[in-house]
N, C-alpha and C positions, 0 to 999 in steps of 0.2 A: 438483715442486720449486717451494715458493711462492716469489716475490717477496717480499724483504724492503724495498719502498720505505719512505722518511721519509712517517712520519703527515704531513698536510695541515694538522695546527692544529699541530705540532711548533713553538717557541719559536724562529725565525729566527737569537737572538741566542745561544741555545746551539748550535745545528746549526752557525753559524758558529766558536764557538769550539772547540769539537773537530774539526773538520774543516777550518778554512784553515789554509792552511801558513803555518808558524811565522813566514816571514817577514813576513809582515802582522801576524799579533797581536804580536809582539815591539820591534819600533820606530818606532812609529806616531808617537807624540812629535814625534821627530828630522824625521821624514819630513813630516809635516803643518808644524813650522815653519819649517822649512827654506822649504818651499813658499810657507808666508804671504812670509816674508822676500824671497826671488825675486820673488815678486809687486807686493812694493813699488816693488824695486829694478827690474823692468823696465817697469812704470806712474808709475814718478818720482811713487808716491805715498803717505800713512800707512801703517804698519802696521793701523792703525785701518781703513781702505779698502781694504787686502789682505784682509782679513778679512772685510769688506762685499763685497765684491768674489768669495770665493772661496764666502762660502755662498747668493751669486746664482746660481753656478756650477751648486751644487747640484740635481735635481730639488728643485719645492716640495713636495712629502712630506715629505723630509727638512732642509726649510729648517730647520722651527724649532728641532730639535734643535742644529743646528749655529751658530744664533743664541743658544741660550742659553749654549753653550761661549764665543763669542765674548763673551759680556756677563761668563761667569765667569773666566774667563783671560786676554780679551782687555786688559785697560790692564795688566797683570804683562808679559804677553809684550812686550806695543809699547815698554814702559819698558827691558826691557833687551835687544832686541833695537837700540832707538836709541842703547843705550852700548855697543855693537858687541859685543853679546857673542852666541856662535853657536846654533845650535839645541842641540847637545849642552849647552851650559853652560843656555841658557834650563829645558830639561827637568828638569836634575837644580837648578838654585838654586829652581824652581818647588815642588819635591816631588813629581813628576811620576814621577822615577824615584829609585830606592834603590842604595846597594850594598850588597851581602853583604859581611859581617867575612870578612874573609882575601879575597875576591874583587878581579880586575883592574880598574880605570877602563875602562871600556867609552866607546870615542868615535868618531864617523865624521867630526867632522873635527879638525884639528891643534889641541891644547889651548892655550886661551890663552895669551900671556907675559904676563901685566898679572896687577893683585892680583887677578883674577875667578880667577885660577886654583885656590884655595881652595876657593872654592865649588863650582866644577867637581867637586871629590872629595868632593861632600854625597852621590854618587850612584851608581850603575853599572847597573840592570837597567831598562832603558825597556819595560816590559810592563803599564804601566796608565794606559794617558793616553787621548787625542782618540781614537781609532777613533770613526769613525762608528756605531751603531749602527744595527741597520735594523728598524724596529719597526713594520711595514707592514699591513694585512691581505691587501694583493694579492699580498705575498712569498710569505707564510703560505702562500697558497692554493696555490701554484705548485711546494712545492721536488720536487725530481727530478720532473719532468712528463714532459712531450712531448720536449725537445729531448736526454733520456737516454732514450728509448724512443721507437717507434714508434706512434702514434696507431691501437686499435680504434676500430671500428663502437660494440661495447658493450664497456667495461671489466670489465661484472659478470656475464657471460655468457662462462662459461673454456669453452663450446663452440665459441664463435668462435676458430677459429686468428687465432694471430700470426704466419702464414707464409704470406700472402695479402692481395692487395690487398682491402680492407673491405669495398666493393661489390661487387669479383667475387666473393665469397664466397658471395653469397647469391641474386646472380642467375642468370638463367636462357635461355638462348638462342629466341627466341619462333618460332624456326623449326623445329627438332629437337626442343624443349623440354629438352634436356640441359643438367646447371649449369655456367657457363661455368668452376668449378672442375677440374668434370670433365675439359670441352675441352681446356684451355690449360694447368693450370697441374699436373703431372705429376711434375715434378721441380723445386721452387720450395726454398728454403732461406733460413734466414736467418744472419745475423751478428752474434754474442755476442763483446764486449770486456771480456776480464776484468783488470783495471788497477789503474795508479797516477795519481796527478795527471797525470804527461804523456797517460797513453793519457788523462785524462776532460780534458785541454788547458786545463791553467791558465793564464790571463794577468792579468796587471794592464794595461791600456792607457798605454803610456808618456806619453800627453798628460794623464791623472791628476799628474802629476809632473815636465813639461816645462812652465813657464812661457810661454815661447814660441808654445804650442800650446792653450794650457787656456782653452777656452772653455762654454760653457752646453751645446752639441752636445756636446762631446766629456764630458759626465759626465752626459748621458741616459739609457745604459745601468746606471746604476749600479746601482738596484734590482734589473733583471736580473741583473748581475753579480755580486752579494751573494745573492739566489735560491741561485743555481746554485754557491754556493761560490766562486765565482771565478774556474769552471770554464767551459770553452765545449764540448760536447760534440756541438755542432750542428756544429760545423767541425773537427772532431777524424778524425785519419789512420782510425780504422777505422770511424766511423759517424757523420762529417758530411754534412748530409742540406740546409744553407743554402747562400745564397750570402756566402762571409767578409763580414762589415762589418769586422775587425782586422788588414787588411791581409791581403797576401797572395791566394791563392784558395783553394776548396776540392775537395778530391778523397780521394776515401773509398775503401776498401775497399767498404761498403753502396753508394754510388752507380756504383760498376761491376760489383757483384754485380747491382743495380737494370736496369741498361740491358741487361748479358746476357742477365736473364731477366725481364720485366716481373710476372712472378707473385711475387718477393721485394719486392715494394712494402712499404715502411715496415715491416718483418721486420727488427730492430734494436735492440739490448740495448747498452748503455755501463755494466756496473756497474762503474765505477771510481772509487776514493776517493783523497782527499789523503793520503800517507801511509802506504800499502797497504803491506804486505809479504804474502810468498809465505803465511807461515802463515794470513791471514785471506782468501784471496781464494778464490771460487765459490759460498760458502755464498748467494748469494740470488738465485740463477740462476731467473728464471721461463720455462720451458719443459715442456710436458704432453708426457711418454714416449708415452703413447697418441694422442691428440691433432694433435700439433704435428707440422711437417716438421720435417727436419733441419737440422742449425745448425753453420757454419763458429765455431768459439768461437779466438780471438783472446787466450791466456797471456801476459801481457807484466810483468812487473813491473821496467820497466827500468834502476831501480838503489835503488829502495828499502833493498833487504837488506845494500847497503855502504854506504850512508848516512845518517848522524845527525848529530846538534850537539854529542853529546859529547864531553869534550874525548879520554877514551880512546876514541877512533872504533872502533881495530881490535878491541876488546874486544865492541862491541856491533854487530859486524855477525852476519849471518848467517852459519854455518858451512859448508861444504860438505855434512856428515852431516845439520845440520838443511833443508836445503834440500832434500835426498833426499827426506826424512819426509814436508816440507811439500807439496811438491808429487806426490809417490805420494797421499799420503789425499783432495788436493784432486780429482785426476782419478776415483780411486777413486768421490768422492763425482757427478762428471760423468756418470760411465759408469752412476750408479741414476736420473740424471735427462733424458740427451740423448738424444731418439729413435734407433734405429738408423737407421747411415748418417750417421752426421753427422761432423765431421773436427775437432781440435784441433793447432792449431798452437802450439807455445811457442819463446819468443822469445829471446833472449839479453841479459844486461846489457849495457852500452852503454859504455865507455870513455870517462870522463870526464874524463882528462886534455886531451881538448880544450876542455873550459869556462876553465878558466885558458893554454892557451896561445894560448886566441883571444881570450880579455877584458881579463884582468889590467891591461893597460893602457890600457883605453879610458875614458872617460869615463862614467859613467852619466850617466844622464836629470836627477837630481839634480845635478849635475857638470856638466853639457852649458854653463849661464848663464857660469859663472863659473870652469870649468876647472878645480873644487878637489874635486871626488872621484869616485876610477877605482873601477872596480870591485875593483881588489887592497884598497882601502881600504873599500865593502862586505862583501866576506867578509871580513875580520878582524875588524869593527862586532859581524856577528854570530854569528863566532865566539867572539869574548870574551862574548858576552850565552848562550853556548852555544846560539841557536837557529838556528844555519847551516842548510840543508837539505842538504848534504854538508861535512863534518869533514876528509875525507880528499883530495877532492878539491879543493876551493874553499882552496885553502892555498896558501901562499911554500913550503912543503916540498915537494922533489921527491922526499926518499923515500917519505914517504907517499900524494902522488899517484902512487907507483909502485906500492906494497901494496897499496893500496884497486882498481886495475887489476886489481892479480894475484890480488885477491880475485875480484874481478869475472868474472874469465876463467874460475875454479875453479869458479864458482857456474854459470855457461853452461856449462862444460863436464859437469856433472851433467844440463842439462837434453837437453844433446845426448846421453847416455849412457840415460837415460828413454825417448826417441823412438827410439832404437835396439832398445833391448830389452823396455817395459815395453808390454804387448798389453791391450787393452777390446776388449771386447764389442760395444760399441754405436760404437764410433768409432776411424779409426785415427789417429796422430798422427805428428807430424812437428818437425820443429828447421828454426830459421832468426837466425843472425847478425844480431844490431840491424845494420840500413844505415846508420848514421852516414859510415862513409869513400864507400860509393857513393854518399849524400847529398850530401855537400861535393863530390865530384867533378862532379857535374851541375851545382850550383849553380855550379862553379867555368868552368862552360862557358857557362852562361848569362851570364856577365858578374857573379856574384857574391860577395860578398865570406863567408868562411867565419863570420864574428861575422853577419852577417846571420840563422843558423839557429838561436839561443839567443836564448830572448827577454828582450829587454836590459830592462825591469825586476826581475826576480829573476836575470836572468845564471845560468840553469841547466837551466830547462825548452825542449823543443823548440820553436820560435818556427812561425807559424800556413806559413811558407814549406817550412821542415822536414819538415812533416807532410803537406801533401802530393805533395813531393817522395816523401817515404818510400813513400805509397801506390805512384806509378807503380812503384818498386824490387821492391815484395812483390807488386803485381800479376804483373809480369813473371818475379820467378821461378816463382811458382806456376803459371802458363803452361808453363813450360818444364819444370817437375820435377813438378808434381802439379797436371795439367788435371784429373784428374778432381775434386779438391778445388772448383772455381769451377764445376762441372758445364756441360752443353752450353747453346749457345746455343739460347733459345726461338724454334722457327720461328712461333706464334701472337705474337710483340711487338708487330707490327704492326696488328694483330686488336683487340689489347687495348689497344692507345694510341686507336686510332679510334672505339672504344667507351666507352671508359671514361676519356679523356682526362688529367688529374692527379692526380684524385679530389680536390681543394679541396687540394691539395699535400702535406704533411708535420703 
């Protein structure tokens, strides 16, 4: 089963546009002047200077780009953002955004009363303004690397296992001369995440968008961040392998698979996309049947298949019958490529009526300066632009946050009826409840507050505290219902730490 990785010369600025989630390509506009504006208003200084100011911010790779936006937009913006008029109005009197005939005004904040308000309605779909582009060669070179996979010895040598730490593989015990593979590592396995944006752990760093907070450090990351989608998959619940920089900590499924048994060193797959549903997910599973140990693979797609921007949401979820399909052919297609002995677990949708009973009213990061937009007033922004990342959810309608649930449950309860009855060859499989309620529960004992687990710039994905909370959740059951899934503890760890030390880490 090849790997399907992104070619290495692949166009950064197309990989980005099919692949970040909508809420970044869709109201950049709004979001960057908003930003300029704050910037002024809490430096008591030009707009002209916000704008000098924010593309210092910037790494200098990407300065000049962002200077010449500033040279070509910059005295339009400062001019009417000085007659008080808002980023919404600024974008659409600019021509920055359009509205479709017969389409709603799309606004995130409260529409002028003054005569700007005319112009206001020049406009409606903010999807072609300021995004940064990232036009790097060091991007280029990087996208889905190391921090979605584990690091070989050699890449272009498929006789080296991926199921083994790189040096043990090839060394040799100078006492017995037996290969210290031989010795130690006997029962070693790795861990395949097959996903959606949460599982490959999207964030946007709220200080990108927090005046207060935005400084030259906090948009260092950026090139990385634009790299990897926008994804952080180093500190992600089933195969973060760093120590968090985004708050929070980390704790992985791979790093307590790692510590049980020091032979899974760097044995670690995250093929997870922005955007995934059940029918596209496995196909680019790199694992050698002959070859390779065995692999814990990680089914999750935790709410893709009811979630969309469209405005008929329920029409364009997933079905129950197709869900069946989608996921029988994808295991189907596991089972011609997973060594025997290897274990799939699938996951449940997740109940996303907690994102609006825990947000709705909070402020965002945007909102935080000047107290003037909650997140109820985000989703509706980009509801009307129809790029929500949930329709059903992310709504003032509680019937439909009640559907989109009952969809939700319908589509788990297929996958639990699968793990029940449907038998492989090469792997047996099992069901397990997204941990959301036993999430919040913990956190809630830690002294934390429930909106703490949703990361408050898109107010939807699991936030970096979330995820690994989740881990200890799925560790612990698999303990308790299926030890043999994490296999036994390595009596050689000890052997093999004193030998072979970190191996230059990750």
């Amino acid at each position: 089963c090849a790997s399907s990785w992104v070619s290495a010369t692949a166009s950064p600025r197309l990989y980005l546009a099919l692949l970040a989630p909508r809420l970044v390509m869709r109201n950049r506009c709004v979001l960057v002047v908003s930003v300029i504006e704050q910037l002024a208003q809490w430096h008591n200084s030009t707009v002209k200077a916000a704008m000098e100011r924010l593309c210092n911010y910037i790494p200098e790779k990407l300065q000049g780009f962002c200077y010449v936006l500033a040279e070509l937009y910059g005295p339009h913006i400062a001019e009417l953002i000085d007659r008080k008029m808002n980023a919404d109005v600024v974008c659409h009197s600019l021509k920055l955004c359009k509205q479709d005939p017969g389409q709603p005004l799309c606004h995130l904040y409260p529409p002028p009363k003054v005569s700007w308000f005319s112009t206001f309605f020049k406009a409606t779909d903010c999807a072609r303004s300021f995004m940064l582009e990232l036009n790097s060669t060091e991007a280029s070179s990087t996208l889905r690397g190391y921090h979605w996979r584990g690091r070989d010895c050699n890449d272009k040598n498929t006789t080296i296992l991926l199921s083994s730490p790189s040096l043990l593989q090839q060394g040799v015990d100078p006492k017995d001369g037996l290969p210290y593979e031989e010795k130690f590592c006997k029962d070693s396995q790795g861990v395949v995440l097959l996903g959606d944006s949460a599982g490959a752990h999207f964030h946007i760093p709220p200080e990108w968008m927090t005046v207060t907070q935005m400084s030259a450090k906090s948009f260092a990351n950026l090139p990385m961040a634009f790299t990897d989608e926008l994804d952080w998959p180093q500190f992600s619940e089933i195969t973060g392998f760093l120590n968090s920089t985004i708050g929070g900590w980390t704790d992985s499924l791979y790093l307590r698979l790692r510590r049980r048994n020091r032979c899974n060193h760097r044995d670690l797959q995250n093929i997870s996309q922005n955007g995934m549903l059940t029918v596209y997910l496995s196909f680019s599973l790199a694992r050698n049947q002959l070859l390779d140990n065995p692999a814990i693979v990680i089914y999750a797609t935790i709410g893709n298949d009811v979630c969309n921007g469209n405005r008929d949401t329920l029409a364009h979820m997933t079905t129950p019958k197709e869900m069946l399909s989608n996921v029988v052919q994808a295991l189907r297609y596991l089972d011609s490529c997973l060594p025997n002995g290897s274990h799939v677990i699938l996951t449940g949708l997740v109940d996303g009526r907690f994102l609006w009973d825990n947000l709705h009213d909070r402020y965002h990061p945007l909102g935080q300066l000047n107290r003037d937009v909650t997140y109820s007033q985000l989703y509706s922004f980009l509801d009307c632009l129809q790029v929500s990342p949930c329709s059903g959810w992310l709504t003032p309608n509680e019937t439909l946050r009640n559907l989109t649930s009952e969809r939700a449950l319908q589509l788990s309860n297929v996958l639990k009826e699968i793990a029940r009855s449907e038998k492989f060859a090469n792997f047996d499989i099992f069901y397990m409840d997204f941990p959301l309620r036993q999430t919040a529960e913990e956190w809630r004992k830690m002294g934390g507050e429930p909106w703490q687990l949703i990361e408050p710039v898109d107010g939807f994905h699991p936030s970096q505290i979330a995820a690994a909370l989740g881990t200890s959740i799925t560790w612990q059951k698999a303990l308790r219902e299926w030890p043999q899934v994490l296999g036994k503890e390595n009596p050689f760890n000890n052997q093999i730490e004193a030998i072979f030390k970190d191996q230059g880490g990750h």
